[in-house]
N, C-alpha and C positions, 0 to 999 in steps of 0.2 A: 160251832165256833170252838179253837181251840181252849180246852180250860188248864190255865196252865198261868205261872207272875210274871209272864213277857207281855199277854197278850193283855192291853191296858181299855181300860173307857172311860169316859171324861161327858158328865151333863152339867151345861153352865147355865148358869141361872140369872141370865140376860142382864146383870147390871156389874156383872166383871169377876163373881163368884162363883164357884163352884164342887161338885162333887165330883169324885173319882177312884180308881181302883185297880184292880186285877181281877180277870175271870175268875180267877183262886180265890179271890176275898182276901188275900193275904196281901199288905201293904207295903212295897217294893219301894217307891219314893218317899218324900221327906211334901211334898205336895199332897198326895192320895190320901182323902178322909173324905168324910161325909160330910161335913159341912164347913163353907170353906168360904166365908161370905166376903165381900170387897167395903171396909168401911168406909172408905172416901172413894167411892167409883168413879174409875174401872183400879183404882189401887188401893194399896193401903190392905192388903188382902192376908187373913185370921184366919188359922187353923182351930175352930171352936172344938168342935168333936172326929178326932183322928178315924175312928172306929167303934166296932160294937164288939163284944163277946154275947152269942145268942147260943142256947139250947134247949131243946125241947127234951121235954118230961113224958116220956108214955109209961104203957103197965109192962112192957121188956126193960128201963132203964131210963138212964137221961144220955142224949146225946147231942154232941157237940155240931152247930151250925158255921161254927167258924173259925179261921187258924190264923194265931198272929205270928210273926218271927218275931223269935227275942236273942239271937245271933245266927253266924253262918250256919249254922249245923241244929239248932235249936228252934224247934215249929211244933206250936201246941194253941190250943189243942187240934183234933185231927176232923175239922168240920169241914175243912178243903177236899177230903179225900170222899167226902159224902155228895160231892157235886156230880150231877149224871148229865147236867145239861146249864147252858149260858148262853143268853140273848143281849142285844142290846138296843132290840126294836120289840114295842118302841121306844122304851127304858131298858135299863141293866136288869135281867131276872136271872135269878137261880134256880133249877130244882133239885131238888136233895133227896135221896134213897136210904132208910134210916129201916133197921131189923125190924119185924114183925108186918112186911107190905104196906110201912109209915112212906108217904110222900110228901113235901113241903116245899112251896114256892116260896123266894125270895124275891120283893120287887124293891127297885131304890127308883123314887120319882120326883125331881127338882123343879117347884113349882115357879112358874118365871112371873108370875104376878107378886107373889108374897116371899119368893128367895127362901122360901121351905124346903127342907129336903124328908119326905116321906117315906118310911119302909114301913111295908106291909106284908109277914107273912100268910099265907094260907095253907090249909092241910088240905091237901089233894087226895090220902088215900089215907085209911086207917082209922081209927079211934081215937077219941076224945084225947086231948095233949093239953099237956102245959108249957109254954112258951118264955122263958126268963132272956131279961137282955138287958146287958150292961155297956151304958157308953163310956166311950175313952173321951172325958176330957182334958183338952191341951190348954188354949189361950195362949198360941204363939205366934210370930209371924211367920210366912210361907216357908223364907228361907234360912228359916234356923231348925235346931237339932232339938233345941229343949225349948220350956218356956220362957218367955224372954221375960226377967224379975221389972221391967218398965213398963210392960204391958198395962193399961187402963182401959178398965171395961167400958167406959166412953168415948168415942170417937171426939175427934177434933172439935165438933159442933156441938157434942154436949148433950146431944139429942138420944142418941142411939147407946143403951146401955147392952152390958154385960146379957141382961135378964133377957132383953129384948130378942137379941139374937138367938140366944141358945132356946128360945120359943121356937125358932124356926127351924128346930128340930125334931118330928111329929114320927112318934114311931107307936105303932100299933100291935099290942100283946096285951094277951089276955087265953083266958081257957081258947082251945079252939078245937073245933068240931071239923068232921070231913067236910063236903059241897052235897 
């Protein structure tokens, strides 16, 4: 598949929310985040967490797993240019080619029972690594630019907090070993 910010994918997580992107990782639309849940379904739809900054730690250096644009001409860091491969069956995965014959998959998996959205990487080749990863969070709605200062972390019914949601974002890091 081509990896490139045209080529987009989109997992919905069966109650009007969802996750999405670019085979780049880089996030072309004002839509495209990782967790993207619908508070009064199928609308009423929250940008909780935009994105990640991910990078792994070896004994060559630390390198970057992902690239944000912060203007037309401005893209950093360079974790995009580390993608050698992108799937989107039977979820989005990435693999990444990082100095010293480091290998590293990326999965994002939108769970339709619980509206989780899942990343898991693995080290496919190389030695023992360290995995850092920062999420971007927003709390805005779909179709706005920034966060919207009206935003309440409770939904209409009271029920579903702020906390609840951003639970439903399950990212897996920690030391990681080859297979």
């Amino acid at each position: 598949m081509t990896i490139d910010e045209r080529t987009e994918w989109l997992e919905p997580d069966g109650r009007g929310g969802f996750a999405s992107g670019t085979a780049s990782g880089v996030r072309t639309r004002r839509y495209h985040a990782l967790l993207l849940p619908a508070t009064t379904p199928p609308t009423g739809r929250v940008v909780l967490v935009n994105g990640v900054d991910a990078s792994l730690e070896t004994a060559r250096g630390v390198f970057a797993l992902s690239s944000q644009r912060y203007g037309p001409d401005v893209l950093h860091p360079d974790g995009a240019s580390r993608i050698i491969s992108f799937t989107t069956e039977p979820w989005p995965a990435w693999d990444f080619d990082l100095p010293g014959e480091t290998r590293v998959r990326q999965e994002l998996f939108v769970d339709r029972a619980t509206g989780a959205t899942w990343i898991a990487w693995t080290l496919l080749a190389g030695s023992a690594a360290t995995l850092r990863v920062r999420p971007f969070l927003s709390g805005r709605l779909v179709g706005w630019a920034r966060s919207d200062p009206r935003f309440q972390p409770a939904a209409a019914d009271g029920k579903r907090r702020l906390s609840h949601l951003l639970r439903q974002l399950r990212v897996r890091h920690a030391r990681l070993s080859a297979l």
